[in-house]
N, C-alpha and C positions, 0 to 999 in steps of 0.2 A: 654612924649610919652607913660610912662608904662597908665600914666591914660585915654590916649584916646583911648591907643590899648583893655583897660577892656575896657571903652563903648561902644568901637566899637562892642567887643565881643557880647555885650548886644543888641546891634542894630543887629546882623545877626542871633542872637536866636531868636530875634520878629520875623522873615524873611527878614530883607530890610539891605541892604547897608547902616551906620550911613552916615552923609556928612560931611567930617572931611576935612580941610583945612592943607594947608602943612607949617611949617613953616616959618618965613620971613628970605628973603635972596636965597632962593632955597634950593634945595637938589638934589642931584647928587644920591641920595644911593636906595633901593628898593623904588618904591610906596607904599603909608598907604595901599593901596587894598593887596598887596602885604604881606605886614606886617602883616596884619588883618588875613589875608588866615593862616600864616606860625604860627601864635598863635593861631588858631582854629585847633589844631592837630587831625585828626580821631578818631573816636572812635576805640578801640580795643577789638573783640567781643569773651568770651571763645571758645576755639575748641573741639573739643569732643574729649573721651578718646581713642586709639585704641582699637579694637574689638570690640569698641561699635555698629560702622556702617561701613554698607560695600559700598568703594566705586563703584563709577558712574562708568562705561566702556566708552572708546571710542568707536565709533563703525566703524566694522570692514573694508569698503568701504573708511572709513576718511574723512567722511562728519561731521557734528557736530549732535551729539547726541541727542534725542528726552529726555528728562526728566522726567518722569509724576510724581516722590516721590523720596524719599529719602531713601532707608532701615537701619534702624536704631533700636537701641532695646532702645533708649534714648527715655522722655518723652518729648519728643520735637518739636514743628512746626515753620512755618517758614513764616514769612508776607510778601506779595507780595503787590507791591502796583502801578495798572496802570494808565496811562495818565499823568492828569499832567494841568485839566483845570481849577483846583479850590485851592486856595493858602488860606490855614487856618493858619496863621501864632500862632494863640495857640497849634496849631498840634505840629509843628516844639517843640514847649516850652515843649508839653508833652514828646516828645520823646525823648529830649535832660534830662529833668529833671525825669522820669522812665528808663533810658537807655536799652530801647526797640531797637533787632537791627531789620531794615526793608531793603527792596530791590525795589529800585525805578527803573519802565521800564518806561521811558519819550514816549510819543507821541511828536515831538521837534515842531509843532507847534504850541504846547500850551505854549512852553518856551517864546516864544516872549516876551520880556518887562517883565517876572517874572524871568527873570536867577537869580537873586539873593535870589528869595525863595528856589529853590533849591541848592544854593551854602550854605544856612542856615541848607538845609536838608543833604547834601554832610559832613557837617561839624560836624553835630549829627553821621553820619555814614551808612548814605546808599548812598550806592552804585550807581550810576546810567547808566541803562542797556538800550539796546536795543526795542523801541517799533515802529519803522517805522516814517515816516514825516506827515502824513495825517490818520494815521487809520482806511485804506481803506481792507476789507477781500483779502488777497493777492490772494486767488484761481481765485480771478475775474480780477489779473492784469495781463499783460504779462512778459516776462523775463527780460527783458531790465527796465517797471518798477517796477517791486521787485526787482530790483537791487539797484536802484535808493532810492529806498523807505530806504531800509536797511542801505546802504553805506552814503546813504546824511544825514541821523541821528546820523550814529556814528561819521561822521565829525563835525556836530555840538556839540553835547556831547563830544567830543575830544578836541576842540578849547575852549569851554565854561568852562569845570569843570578839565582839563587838564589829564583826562585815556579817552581813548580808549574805549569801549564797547566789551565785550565779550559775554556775555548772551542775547538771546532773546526771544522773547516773542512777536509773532503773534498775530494783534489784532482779538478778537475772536476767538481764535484757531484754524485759520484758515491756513493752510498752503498744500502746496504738494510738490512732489518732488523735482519740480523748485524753491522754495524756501529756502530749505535746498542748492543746488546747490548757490543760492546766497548768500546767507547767510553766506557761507563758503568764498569766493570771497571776502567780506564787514570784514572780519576776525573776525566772529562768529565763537568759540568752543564749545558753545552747544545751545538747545532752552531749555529751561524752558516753563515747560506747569504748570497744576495743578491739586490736589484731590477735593480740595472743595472751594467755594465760598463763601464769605459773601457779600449780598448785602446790601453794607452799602448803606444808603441813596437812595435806589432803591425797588421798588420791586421784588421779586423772581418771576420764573415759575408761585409760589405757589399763587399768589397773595400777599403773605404777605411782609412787609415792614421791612429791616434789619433784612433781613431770614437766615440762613447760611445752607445751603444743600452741602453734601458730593455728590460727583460724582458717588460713588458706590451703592448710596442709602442707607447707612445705617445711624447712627446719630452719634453728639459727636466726638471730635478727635480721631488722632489713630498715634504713633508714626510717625514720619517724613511726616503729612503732608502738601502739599505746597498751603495758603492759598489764595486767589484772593480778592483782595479789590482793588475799586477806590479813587484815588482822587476827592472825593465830596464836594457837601457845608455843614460845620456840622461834618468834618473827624473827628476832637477830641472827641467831644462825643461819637460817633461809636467807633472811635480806645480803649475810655473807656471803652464801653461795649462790646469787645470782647475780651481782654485782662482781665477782669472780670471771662469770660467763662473760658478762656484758663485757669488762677490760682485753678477755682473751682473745675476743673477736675483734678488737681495735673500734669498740662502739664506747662511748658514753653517757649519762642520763644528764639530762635535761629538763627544764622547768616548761612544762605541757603550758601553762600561762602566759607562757613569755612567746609562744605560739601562735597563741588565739587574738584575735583583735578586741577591744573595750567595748567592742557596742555588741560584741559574741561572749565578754565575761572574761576575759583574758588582759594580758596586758599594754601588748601592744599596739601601736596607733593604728588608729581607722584606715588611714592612708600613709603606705608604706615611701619613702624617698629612695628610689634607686639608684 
């Protein structure tokens, strides 16, 4: 069993579920899925020192909080990574074998037939948050569906990868006040938005191809910002070359979780000990 439980290991780092046969005779005791899962223990990501950064606020009404950064005096950003329609299973290898932490916001209709790439990625240690069912600009839907949109993904994410969702993340940054209202309903404690973009695999505004533009317009990281990347075809080598960036600048990445407070969806404490 220890040797099928490492290949199996080996089989959920490529991205796929191995096809592993159960014993002869039966077995009464957990499932090999089971097993497989409970030997792939999370990644556990440093936390940052206190007074280094100050945290996130609730905000004051008790809706979930809008997020745009981090404040932070640390040399540190934070990888976002949305959708969910293209499964690079060498991605999965680099991030398990750089232990890079990232923060995956699922689009769940793209999960269809790939849950086990992302139970590979879940396994490396990201997280998987909140991105709606369809990827539809929520501004354009009505109340009832951005409800729907919100709640019916974190049930699937919830049943799939066994947490709940607490972060979201509006496709296109697209959202209004009826959406924070839902959002909160679906048991989101905060939105995560972002500073700057890499268009991996895509072209920029600018025309150019694997552009990375800052929201403020200025260039280059800058402590805690929060970065937007897709799930593309090609994600490994992009993920190469902006993790390239991030080292040259003397910046790091960082677990955006280990950020946020638990009663905002993050990890740590309510109240910080200085």
């Amino acid at each position: 069993m220890i040797a099928t439980l490492v290949a199996g290991g080996l089989g959920v780092a490529a991205g796929g579920w191995p096809v592993v046969r159960a014993p002869a005779g039966g077995d009464n005791g957990p499932s090999v899925r089971t097993q497989l899962a409970a030997a792939l223990s999370d990644q556990q990501w440093a936390t940052p020192k206190p007074g280094s950064w100050t945290m996130p606020k609730a905000a004051p009404d008790g809706l979930p909080p809008i997020i745009r950064k981090i404040e932070t005096q640390d040399k540190v950003v934070f990888l976002t990574i949305d959708d969910g329609y293209e499964y690079d299973a060498e991605f999965v290898n680099l991030v398990r074998k750089e232990k890079v932490p990232i923060l995956t916001f699922l689009t769940t209709n793209y999960v269809k037939g790939q849950g086990q790439y992302f139970w590979a990625l879940r396994n490396a240690g990201s997280q998987m948050e909140n991105h709606t069912v369809t990827h539809r600009p929520m501004v354009t839907l009505s109340p009832e569906v951005q409800r729907k949109e919100i709640c019916d993904s974190s049930d699937t994410i919830t049943k799939q990868y066994g947490r709940r969702p607490q972060i979201f993340r509006p496709p296109y940054g697209s959202f209004n006040p009826t959406t924070v209202q839902a959002a909160k309903q679906c048991g989101i404690k905060s939105i995560l938005m972002w500073t700057a973009e890499f268009y991996n695999g895509a072209k920029s505004p600018n025309g150019k191809r694997d552009d990375f533009q800052r929201g403020d317009g200025g260039t280059g990281f800058k402590p805690g910002d929060i970065i937007l990347m897709h799930y593309r075809k090609g994600l490994a080598g992009q993920f190469q070359m902006i993790l390239g960036w991030i080292k040259a600048q003397g910046f790091r990445p960082a677990a955006v979780e280990n950020y946020l407070p638990k009663s905002l969806g993050g990890n740590a404490p309510d109240k910080l000990t200085q």
